[in-house]
Backbone and ligand atoms as CSV (ligand in chain L), in Angstrom:
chain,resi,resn,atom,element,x,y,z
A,1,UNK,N,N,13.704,38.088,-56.668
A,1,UNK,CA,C,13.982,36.651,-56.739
A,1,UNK,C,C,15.354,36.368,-56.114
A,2,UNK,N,N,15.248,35.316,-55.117
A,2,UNK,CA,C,16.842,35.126,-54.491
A,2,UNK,C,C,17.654,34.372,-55.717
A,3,UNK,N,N,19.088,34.623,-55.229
A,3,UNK,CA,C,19.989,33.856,-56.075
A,3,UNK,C,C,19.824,32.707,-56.509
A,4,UNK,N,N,19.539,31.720,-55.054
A,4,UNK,CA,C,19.362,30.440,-55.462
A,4,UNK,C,C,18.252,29.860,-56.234
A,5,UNK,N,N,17.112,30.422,-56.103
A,5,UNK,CA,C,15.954,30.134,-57.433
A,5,UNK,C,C,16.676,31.057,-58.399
A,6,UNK,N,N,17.262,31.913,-58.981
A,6,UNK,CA,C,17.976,32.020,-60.162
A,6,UNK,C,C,18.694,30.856,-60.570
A,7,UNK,N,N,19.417,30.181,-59.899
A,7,UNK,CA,C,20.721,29.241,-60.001
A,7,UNK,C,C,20.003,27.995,-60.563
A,8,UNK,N,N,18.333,28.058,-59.459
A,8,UNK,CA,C,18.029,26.604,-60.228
A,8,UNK,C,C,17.066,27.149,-61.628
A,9,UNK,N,N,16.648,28.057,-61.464
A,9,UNK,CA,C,16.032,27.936,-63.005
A,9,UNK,C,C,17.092,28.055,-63.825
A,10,UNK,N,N,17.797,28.228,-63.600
A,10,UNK,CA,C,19.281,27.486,-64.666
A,10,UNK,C,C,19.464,26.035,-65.278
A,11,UNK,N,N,19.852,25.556,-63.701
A,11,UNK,CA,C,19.674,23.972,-63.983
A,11,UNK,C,C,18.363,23.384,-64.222
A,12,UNK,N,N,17.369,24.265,-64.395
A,12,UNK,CA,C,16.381,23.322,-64.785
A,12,UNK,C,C,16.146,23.239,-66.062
A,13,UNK,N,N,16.560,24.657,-66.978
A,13,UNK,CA,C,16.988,24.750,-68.112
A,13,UNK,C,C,17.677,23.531,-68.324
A,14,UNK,N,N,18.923,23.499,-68.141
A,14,UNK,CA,C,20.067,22.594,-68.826
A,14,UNK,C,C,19.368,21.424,-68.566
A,15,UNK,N,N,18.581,21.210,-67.571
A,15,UNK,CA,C,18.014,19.706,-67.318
A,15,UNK,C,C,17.182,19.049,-68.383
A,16,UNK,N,N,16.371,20.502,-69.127
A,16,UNK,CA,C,15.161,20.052,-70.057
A,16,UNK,C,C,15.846,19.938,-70.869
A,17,UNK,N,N,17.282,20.567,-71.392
A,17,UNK,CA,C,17.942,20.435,-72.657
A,17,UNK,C,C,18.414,19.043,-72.802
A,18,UNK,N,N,18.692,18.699,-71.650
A,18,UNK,CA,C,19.486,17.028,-71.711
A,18,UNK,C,C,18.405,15.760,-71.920
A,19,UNK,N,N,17.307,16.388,-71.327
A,19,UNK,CA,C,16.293,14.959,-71.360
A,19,UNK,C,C,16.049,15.597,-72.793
A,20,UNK,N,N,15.825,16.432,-73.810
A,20,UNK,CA,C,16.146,16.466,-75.261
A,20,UNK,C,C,16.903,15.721,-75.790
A,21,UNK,N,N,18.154,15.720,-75.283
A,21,UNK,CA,C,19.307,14.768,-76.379
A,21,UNK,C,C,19.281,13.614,-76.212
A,22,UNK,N,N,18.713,13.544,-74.917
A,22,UNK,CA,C,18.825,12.057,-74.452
A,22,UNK,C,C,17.063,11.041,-74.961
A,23,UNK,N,N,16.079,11.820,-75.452
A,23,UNK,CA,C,14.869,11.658,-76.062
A,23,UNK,C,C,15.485,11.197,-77.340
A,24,UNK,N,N,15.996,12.310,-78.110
A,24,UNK,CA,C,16.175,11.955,-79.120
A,24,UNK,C,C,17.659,10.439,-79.435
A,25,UNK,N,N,18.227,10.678,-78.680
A,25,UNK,CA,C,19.221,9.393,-78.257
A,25,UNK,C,C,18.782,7.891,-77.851
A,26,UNK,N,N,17.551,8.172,-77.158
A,26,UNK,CA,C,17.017,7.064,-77.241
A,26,UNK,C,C,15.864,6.349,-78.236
A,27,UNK,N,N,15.120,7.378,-78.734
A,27,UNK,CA,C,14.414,7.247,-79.849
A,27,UNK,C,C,15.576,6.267,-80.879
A,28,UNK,N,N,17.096,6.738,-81.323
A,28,UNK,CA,C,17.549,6.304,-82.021
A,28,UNK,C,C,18.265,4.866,-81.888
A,29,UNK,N,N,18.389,4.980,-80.333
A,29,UNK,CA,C,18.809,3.412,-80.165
A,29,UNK,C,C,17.613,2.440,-80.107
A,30,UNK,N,N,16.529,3.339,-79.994
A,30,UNK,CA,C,15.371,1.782,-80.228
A,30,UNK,C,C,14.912,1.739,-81.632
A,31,UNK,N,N,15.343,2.662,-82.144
A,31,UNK,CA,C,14.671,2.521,-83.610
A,31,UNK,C,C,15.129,1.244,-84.328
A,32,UNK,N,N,14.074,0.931,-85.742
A,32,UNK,CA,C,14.292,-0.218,-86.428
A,32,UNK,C,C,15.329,-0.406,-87.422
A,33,UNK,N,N,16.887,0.654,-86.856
A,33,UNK,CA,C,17.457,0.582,-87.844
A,33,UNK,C,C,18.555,-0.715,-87.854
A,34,UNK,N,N,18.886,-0.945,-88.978
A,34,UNK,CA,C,19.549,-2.359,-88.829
A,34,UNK,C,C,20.882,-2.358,-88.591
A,35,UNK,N,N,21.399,-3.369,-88.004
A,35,UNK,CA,C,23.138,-3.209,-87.513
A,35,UNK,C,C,23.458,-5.166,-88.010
A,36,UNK,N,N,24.808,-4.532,-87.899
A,36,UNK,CA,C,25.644,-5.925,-87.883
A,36,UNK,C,C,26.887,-5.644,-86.743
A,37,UNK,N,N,27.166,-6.559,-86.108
A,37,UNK,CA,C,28.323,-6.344,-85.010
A,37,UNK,C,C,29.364,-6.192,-85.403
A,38,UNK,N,N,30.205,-5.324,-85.435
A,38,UNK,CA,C,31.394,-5.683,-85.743
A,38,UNK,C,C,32.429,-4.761,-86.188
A,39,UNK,N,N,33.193,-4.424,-86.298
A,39,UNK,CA,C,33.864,-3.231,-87.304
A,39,UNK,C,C,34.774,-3.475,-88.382
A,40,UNK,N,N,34.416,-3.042,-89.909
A,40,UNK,CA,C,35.082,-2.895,-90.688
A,40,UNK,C,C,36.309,-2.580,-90.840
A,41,UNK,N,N,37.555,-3.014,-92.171
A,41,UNK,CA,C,38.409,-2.391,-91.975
A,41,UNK,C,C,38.898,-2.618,-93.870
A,42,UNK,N,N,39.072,-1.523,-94.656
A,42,UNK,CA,C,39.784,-2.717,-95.859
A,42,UNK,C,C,41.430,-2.762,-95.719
A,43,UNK,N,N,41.753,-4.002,-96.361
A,43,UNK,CA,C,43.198,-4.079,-96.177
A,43,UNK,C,C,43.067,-4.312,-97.784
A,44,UNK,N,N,44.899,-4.521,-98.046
A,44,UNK,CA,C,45.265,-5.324,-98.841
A,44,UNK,C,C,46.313,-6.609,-98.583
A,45,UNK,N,N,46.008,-7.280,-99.630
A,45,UNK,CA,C,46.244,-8.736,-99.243
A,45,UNK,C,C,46.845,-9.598,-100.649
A,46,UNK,N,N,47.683,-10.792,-100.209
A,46,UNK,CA,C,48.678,-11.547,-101.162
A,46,UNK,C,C,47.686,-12.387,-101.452
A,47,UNK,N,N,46.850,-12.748,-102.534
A,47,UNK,CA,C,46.168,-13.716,-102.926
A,47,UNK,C,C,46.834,-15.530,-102.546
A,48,UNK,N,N,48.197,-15.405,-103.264
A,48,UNK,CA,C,48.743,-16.735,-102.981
A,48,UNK,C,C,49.373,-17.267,-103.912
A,49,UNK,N,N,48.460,-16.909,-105.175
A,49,UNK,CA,C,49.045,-17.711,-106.485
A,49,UNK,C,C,50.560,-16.923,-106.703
A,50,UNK,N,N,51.193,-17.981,-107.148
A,50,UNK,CA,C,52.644,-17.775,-107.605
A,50,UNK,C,C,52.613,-16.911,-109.070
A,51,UNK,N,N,53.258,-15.987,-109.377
A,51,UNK,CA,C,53.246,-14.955,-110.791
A,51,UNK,C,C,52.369,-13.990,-110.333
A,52,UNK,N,N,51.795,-13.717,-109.520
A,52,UNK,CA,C,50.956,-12.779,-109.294
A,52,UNK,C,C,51.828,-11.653,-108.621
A,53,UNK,N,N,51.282,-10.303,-109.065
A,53,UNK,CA,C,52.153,-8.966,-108.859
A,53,UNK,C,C,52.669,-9.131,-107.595
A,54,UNK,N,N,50.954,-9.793,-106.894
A,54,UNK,CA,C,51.143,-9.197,-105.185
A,54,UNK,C,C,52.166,-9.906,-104.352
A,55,UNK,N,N,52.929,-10.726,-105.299
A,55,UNK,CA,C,53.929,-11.613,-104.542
A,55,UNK,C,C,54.887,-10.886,-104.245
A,56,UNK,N,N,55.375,-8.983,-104.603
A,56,UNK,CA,C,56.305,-8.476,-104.563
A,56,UNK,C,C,55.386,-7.483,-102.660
A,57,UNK,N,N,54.457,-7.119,-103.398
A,57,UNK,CA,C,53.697,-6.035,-102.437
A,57,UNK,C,C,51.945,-6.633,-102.033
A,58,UNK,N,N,51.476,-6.445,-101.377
A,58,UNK,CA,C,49.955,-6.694,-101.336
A,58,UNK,C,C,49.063,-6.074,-101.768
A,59,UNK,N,N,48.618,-6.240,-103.317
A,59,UNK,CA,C,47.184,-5.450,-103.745
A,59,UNK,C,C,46.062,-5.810,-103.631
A,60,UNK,N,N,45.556,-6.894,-103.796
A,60,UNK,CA,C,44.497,-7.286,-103.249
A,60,UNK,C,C,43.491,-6.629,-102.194
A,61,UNK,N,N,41.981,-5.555,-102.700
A,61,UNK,CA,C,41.661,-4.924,-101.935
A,61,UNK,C,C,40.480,-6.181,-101.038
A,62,UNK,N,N,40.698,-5.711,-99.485
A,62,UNK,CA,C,39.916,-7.261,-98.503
A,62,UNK,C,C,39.023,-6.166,-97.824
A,63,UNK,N,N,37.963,-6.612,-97.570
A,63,UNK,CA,C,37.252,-6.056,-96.358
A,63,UNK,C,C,36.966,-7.051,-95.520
A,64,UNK,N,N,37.661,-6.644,-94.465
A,64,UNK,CA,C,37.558,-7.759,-93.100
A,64,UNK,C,C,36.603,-7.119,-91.778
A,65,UNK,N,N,35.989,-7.895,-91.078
A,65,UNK,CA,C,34.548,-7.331,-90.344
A,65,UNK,C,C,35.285,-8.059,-88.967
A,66,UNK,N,N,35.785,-7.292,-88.013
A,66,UNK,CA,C,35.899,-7.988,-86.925
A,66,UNK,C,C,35.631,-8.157,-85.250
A,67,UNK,N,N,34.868,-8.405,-84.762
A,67,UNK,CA,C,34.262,-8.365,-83.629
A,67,UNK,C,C,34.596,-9.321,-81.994
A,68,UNK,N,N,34.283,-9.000,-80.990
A,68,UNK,CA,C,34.495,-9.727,-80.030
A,68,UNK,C,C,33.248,-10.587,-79.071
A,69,UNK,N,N,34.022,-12.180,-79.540
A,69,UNK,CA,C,32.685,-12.371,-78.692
A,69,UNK,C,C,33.437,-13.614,-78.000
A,70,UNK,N,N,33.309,-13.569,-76.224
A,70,UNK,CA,C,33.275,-14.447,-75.379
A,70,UNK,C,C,34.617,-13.996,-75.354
A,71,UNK,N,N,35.549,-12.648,-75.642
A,71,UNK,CA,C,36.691,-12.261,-74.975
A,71,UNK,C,C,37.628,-12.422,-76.190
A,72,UNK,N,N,37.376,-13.196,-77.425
A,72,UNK,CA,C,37.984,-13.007,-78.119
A,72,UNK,C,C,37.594,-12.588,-79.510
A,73,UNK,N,N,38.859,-11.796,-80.144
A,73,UNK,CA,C,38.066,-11.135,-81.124
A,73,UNK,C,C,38.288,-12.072,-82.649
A,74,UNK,N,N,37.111,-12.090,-83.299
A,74,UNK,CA,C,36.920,-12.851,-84.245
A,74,UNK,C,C,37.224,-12.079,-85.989
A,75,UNK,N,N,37.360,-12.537,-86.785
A,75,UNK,CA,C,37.485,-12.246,-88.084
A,75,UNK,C,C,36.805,-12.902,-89.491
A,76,UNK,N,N,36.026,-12.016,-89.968
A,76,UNK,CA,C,35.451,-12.964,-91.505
A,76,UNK,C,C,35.465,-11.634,-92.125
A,77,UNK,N,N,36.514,-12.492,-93.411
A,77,UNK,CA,C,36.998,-11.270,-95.027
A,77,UNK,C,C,35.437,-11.516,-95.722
A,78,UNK,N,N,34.669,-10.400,-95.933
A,78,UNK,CA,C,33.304,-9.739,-96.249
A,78,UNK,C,C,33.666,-10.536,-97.774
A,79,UNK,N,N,32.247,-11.035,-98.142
A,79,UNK,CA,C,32.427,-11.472,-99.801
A,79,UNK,C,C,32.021,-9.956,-100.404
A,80,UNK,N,N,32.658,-9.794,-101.833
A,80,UNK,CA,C,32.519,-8.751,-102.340
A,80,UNK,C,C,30.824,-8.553,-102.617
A,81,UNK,N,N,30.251,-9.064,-102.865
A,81,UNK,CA,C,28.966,-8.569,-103.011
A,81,UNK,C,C,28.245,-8.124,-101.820
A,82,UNK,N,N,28.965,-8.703,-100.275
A,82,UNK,CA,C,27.805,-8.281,-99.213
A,82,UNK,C,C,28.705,-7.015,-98.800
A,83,UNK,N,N,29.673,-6.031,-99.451
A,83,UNK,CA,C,30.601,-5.536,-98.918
A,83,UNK,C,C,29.880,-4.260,-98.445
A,84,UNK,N,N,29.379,-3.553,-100.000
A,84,UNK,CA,C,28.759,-2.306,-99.238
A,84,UNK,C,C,27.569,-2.516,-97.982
A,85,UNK,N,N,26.562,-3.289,-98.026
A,85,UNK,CA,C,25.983,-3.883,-96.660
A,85,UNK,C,C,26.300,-3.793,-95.819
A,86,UNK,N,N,27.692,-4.789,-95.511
A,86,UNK,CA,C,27.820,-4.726,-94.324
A,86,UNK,C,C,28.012,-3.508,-93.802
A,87,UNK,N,N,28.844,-2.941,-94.818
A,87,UNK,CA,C,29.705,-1.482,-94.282
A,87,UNK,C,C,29.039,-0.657,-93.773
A,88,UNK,N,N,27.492,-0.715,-94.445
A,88,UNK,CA,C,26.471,0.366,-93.672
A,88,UNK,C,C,26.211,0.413,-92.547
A,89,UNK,N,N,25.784,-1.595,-92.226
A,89,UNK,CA,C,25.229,-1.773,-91.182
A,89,UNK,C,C,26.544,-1.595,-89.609
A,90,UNK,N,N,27.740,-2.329,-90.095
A,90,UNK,CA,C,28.492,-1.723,-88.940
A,90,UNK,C,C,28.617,-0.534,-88.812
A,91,UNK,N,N,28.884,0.327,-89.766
A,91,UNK,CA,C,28.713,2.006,-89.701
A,91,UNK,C,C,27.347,2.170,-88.474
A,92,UNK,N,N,26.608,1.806,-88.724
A,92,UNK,CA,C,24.904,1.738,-88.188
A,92,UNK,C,C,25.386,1.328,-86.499
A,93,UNK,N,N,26.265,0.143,-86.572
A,93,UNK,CA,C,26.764,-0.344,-85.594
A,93,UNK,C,C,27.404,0.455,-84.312
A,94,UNK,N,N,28.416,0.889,-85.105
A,94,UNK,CA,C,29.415,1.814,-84.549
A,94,UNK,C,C,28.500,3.300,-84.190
A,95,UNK,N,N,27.664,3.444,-84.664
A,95,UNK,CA,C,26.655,4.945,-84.509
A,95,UNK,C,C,26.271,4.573,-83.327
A,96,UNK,N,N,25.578,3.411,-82.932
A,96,UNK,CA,C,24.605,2.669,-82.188
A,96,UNK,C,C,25.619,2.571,-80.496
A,97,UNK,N,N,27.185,2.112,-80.552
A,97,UNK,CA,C,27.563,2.172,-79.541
A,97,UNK,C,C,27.790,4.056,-79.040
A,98,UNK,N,N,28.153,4.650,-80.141
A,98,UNK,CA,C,28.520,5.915,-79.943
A,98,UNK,C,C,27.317,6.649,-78.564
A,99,UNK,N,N,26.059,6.377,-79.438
A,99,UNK,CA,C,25.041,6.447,-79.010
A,99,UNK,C,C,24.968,6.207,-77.761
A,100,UNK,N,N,25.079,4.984,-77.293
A,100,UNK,CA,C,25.509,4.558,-76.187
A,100,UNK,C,C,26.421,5.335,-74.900
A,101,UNK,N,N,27.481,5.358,-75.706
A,101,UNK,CA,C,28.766,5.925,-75.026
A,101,UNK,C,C,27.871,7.807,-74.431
A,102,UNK,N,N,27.741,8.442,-75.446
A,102,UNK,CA,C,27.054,9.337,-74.959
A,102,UNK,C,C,25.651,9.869,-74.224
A,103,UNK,N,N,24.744,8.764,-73.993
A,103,UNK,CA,C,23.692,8.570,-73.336
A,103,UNK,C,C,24.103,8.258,-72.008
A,104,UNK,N,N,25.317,7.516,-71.425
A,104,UNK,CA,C,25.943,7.517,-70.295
A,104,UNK,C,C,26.262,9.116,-69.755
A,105,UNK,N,N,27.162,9.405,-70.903
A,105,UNK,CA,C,27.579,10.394,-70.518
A,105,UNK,C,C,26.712,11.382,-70.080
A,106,UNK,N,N,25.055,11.969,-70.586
A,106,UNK,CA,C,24.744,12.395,-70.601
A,106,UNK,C,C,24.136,12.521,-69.368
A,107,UNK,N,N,24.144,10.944,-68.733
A,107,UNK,CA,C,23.174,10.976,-67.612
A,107,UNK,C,C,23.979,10.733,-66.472
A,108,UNK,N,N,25.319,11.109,-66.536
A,108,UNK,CA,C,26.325,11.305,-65.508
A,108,UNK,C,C,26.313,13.236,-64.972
A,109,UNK,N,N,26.709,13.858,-66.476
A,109,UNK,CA,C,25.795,14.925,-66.769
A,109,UNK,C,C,25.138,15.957,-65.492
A,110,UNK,N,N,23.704,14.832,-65.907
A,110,UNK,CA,C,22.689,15.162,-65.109
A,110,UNK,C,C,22.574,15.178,-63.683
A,111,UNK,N,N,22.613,14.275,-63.756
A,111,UNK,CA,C,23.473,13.652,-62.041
A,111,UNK,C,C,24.087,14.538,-61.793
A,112,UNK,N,N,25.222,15.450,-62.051
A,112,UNK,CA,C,25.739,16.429,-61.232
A,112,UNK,C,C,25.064,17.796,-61.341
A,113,UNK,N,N,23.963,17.735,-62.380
A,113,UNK,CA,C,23.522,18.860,-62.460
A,113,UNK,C,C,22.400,18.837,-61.025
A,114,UNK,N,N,21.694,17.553,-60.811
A,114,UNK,CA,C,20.825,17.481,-59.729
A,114,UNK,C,C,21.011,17.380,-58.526
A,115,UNK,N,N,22.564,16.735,-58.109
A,115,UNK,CA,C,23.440,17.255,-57.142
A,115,UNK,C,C,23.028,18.818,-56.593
A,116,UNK,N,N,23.733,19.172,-57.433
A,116,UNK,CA,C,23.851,21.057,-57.350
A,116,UNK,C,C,22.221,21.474,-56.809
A,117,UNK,N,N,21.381,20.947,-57.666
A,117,UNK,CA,C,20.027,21.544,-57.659
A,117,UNK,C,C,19.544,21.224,-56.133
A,118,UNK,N,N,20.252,20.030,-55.822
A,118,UNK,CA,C,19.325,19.583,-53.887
A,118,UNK,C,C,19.939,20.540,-53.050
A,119,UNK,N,N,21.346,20.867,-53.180
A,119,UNK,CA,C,22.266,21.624,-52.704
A,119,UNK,C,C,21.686,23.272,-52.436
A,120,UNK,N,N,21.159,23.521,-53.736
A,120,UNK,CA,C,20.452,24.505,-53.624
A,120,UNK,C,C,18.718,25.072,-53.140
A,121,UNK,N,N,18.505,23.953,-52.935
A,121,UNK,CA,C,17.270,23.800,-52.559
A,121,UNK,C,C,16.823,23.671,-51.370
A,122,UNK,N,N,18.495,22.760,-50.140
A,122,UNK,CA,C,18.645,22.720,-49.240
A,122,UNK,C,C,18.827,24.290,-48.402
A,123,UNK,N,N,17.752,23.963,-46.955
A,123,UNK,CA,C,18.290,24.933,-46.373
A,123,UNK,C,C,19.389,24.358,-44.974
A,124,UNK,N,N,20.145,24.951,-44.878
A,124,UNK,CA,C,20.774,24.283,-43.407
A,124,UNK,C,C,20.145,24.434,-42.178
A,125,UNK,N,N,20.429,23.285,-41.775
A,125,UNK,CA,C,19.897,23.635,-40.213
A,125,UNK,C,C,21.050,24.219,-39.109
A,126,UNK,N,N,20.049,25.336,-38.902
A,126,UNK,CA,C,21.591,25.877,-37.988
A,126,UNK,C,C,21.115,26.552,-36.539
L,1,ZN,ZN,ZN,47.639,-11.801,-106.127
C-alpha cells in the first residue's frame, strides 16, 4: 500500500469521527430542549428602605437575566419564583451557543482535513 492511501485512510478515519460529534451536535441543537435568551448572574443588592442592614453593605440576593437585542444589552431582575427556571433554561441557553461555537469549529476542522485529503489524492502533472 503506498503512503499516500495510508495518509488518507487516516483522514478518513478522523473524518468519520467528526461527522460523529458533529451528528451528535446537531441532534442536540435541534432537539426539543427548552432555552431562554440570555445569561444569568446573582448579585447582591440595596433594597432602598432606610434602617435596613443593606444600607451599610448590599445583601439582598438578585438574579438578573441579561441579554442583547438590536445592539444593546438589556436587563430584567428574575422574580424569585421563576428563578430556578430560568437558570436552567439559560444554562440550556448558554449549552446551545457552546454548541454552536463548536460545530463551527468542527467544520473548519474538516475543511482542513479535506484540503490535505485532495492534496493527496492529487497527482501532478509533470
Ligand atoms: Zn435592604
Amino acid at each position: 500500500m503506498s503512503k499516500s492511501i495510508k495518509k488518507i485512510i487516516k483522514k478518513k478515519e478522523k473524518i468519520l469521527e467528526i461527522e460523529k460529534q458533529r451528528k451528535s451536535l446537531i441532534k442536540f441543537l435541534l432537539s426539543d430542549c427548552e432555552l431562554v435568551e440570555g445569561s444569568f448572574i446573582d448579585v447582591l443588592v440595596r433594597c432602598g428602605r432606610s434602617g435596613c442592614h443593606c444600607e451599610e453593605k448590599p445583601i439582598h440576593p438578585v438574579t438578573r437575566l441579561s441579554w442583547w437585542e438590536n445592539g444593546k444589552l438589556k436587563n430584567k431582575i428574575v422574580r424569585v419564583a421563576d428563578r430556578q427556571w430560568v437558570k436552567e433554561l439559560s444554562y440550556n441557553y448558554k449549552k446551545h451557543k457552546q454548541a454552536l461555537r463548536d460545530l463551527v469549529k468542527l467544520n473548519e476542522k474538516e475543511k482542513e482535513i479535506i484540503k490535505t485529503v485532495i492534496k493527496l489524492k492529487a497527482t501532478k502533472y509533470e
